[in-house]
C-alpha positions as CSV (number, residue, x, y, z in Angstrom):
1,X,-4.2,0.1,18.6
2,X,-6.5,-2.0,16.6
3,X,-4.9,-1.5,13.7
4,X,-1.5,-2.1,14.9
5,X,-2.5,-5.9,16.5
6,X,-3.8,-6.6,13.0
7,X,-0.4,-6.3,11.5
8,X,1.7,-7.4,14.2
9,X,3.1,-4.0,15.9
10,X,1.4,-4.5,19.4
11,X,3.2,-6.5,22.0
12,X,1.5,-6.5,25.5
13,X,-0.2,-3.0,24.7
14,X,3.3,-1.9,23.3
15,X,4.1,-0.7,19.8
16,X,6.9,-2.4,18.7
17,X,8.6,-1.8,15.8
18,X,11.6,-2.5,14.1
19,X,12.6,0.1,12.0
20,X,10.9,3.3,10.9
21,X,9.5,1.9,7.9
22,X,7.4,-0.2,9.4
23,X,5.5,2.8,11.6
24,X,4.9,3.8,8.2
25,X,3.0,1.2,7.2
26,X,1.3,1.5,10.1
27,X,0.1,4.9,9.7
28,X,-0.9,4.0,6.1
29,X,-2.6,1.4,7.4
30,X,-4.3,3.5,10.2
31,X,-5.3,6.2,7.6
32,X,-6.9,4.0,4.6
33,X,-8.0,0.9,6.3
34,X,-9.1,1.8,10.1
35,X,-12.6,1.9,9.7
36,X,-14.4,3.1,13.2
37,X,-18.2,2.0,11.8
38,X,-18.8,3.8,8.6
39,X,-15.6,5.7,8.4
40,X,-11.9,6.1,7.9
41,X,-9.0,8.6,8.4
42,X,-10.3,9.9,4.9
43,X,-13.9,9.9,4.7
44,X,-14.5,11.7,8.3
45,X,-12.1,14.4,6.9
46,X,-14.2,14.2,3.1
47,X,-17.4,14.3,4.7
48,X,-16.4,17.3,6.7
49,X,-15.9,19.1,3.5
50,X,-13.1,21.3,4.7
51,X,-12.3,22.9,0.8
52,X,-14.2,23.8,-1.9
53,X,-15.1,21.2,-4.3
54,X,-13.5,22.0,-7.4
55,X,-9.8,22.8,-5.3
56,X,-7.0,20.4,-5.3
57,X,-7.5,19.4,-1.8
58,X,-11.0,18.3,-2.3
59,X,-9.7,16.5,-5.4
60,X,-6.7,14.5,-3.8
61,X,-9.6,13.4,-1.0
62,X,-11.8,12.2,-3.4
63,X,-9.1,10.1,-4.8
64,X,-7.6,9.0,-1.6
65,X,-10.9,7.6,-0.8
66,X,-10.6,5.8,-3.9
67,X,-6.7,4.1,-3.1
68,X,-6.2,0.5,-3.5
69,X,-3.8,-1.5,-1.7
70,X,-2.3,-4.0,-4.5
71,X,0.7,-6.0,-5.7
72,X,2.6,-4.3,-8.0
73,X,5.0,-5.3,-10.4
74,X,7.7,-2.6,-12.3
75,X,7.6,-3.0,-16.2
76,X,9.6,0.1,-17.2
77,X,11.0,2.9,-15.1
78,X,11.4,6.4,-16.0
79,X,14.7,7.7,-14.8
80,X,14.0,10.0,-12.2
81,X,10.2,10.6,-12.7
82,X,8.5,7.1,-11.8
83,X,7.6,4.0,-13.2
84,X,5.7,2.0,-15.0
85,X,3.5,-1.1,-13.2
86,X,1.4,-4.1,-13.8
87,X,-1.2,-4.6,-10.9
88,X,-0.5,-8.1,-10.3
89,X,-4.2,-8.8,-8.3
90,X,-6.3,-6.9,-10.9
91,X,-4.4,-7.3,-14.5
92,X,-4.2,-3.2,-15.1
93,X,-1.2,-0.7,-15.1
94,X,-0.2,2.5,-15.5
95,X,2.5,5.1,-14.9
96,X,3.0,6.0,-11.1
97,X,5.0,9.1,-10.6
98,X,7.1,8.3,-7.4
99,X,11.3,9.9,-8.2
100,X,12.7,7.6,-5.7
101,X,10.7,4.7,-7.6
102,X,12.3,6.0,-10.8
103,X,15.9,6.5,-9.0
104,X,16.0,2.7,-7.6
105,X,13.4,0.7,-9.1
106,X,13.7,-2.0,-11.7
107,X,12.2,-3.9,-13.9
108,X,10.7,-6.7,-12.5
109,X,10.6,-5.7,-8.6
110,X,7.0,-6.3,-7.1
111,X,5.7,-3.6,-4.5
112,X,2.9,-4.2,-2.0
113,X,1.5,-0.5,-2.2
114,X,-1.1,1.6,-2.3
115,X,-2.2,3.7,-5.2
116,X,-4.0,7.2,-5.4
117,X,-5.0,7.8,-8.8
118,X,-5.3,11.4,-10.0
119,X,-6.9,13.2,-13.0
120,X,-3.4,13.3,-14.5
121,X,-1.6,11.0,-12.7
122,X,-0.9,8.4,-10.0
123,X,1.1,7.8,-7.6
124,X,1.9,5.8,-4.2
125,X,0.4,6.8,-0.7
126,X,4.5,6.6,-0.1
127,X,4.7,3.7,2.1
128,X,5.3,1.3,-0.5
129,X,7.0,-2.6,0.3
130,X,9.9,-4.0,-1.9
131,X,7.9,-7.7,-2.0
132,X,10.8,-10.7,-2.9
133,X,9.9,-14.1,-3.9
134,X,9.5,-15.6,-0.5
135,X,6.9,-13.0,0.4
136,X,4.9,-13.0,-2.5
137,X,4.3,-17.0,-1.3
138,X,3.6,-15.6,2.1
139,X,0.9,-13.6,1.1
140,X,-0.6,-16.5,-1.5
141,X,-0.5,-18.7,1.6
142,X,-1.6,-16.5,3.9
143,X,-4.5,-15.5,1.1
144,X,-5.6,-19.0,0.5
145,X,-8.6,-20.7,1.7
146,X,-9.8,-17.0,2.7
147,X,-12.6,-14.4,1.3
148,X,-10.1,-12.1,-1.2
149,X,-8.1,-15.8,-2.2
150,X,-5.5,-15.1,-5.1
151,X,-7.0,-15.9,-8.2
152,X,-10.8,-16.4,-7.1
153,X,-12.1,-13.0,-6.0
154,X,-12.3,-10.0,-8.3
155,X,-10.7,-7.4,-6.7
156,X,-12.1,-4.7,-8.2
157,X,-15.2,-5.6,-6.1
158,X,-13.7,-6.0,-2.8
159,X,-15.4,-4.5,-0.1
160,X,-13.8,-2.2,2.3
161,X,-13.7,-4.7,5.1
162,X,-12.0,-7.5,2.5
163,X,-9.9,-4.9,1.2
164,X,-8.4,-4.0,4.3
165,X,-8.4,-7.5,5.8
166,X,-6.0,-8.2,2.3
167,X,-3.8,-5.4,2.6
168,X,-3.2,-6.6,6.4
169,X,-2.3,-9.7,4.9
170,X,0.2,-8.6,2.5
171,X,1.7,-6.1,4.7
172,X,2.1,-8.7,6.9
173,X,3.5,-11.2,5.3
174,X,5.8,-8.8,3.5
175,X,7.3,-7.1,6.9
176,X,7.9,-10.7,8.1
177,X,9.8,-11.1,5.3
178,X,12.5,-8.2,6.2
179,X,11.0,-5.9,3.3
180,X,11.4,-2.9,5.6
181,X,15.1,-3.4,6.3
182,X,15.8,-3.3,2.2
183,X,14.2,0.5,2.3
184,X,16.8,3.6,1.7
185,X,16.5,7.1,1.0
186,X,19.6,8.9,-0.7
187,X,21.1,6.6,-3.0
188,X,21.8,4.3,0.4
189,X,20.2,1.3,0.4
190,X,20.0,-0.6,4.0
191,X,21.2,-3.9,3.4
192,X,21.0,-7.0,5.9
């Protein structure tokens, strides 16, 4: 419930939502950036040590306690396998495997996502945020004058309680924007 007043879902002790997109950014939300004292969603599970620690689930842990939320930008797009992205905050990239990002995307759109990056790969925690001009000033103005301010914070460095309090921000700002309603699965694309 916590997590869902921080990005707007909770209305008199309701969640309120409205589409299905936007409980998923909840739940990403919830699982990455919920921290009850020293842990998340992820590190309870990690430190439970469920696998052995050379199998795949142990590795996809490790790197999902590693994610960053970030702004992403699409350079190139591989038909059908994924793209290629700038990380707008931090000034890196990389290929992101993602097929419906490589079935839709184009150069130039911005995503407010969150990456896992694997030995051999990365890819998106799948509840990704089409970000158009007016949100990306959202989330500057909403940034501004704060503790992870665009442009004067390293981001690499953030702690866990700025780097949650930013991706609140952006999903935010984004989702106020209507970037949920311009999600489709298929080859349809919801329009408003």
């Amino acid at each position: 419930m916590a997590c869902a007043d921080k990005l707007g879902f909770l209305v008199r002790g309701t969640l309120v939502f409205d589409d299905e997109e936007q409980s998923s950014a909840l739940m990403d939300y919830c699982i990455y950036d919920g921290w009850n004292g020293e842990h998340n969603a992820v590190s309870r599970f990690l430190e439970e040590k469920p696998y052995p620690p050379d199998s795949d689930e142990t590795t996809l842990l490790q790197a999902m306690s590693k994610a960053r939320y970030s702004l992403y930008q699409v350079q190139s797009v591989a038909a059908g396998v994924g793209v290629n992205c700038l990380d707008i905050l931090r000034g890196d990239g990389g290929s992101i495997i993602d097929v419906g990002l490589g079935t839709t995307a184009v150069p130039g759109l911005a995503l407010a996502a969150r990456l896992l990056t694997l030995p051999d790969f990365a890819m998106t925690t799948g509840a990704s945020l089409p970000v158009d001009a007016d949100a990306l000033v959202a989330i500057r103005d909403s940034l501004e004058g704060g503790p992870v301010e665009m442009g004067k914070v390293d981001y690499n460095r953030l702690s866990r309680q700025q780097q949650a309090m930013m991706s609140s921000v952006m999903i935010r700002a984004v989702l106020e924007k209507g970037a949920s309603s311009r999600i489709g699965y298929g080859g349809a694309v919801r329009r408003q």
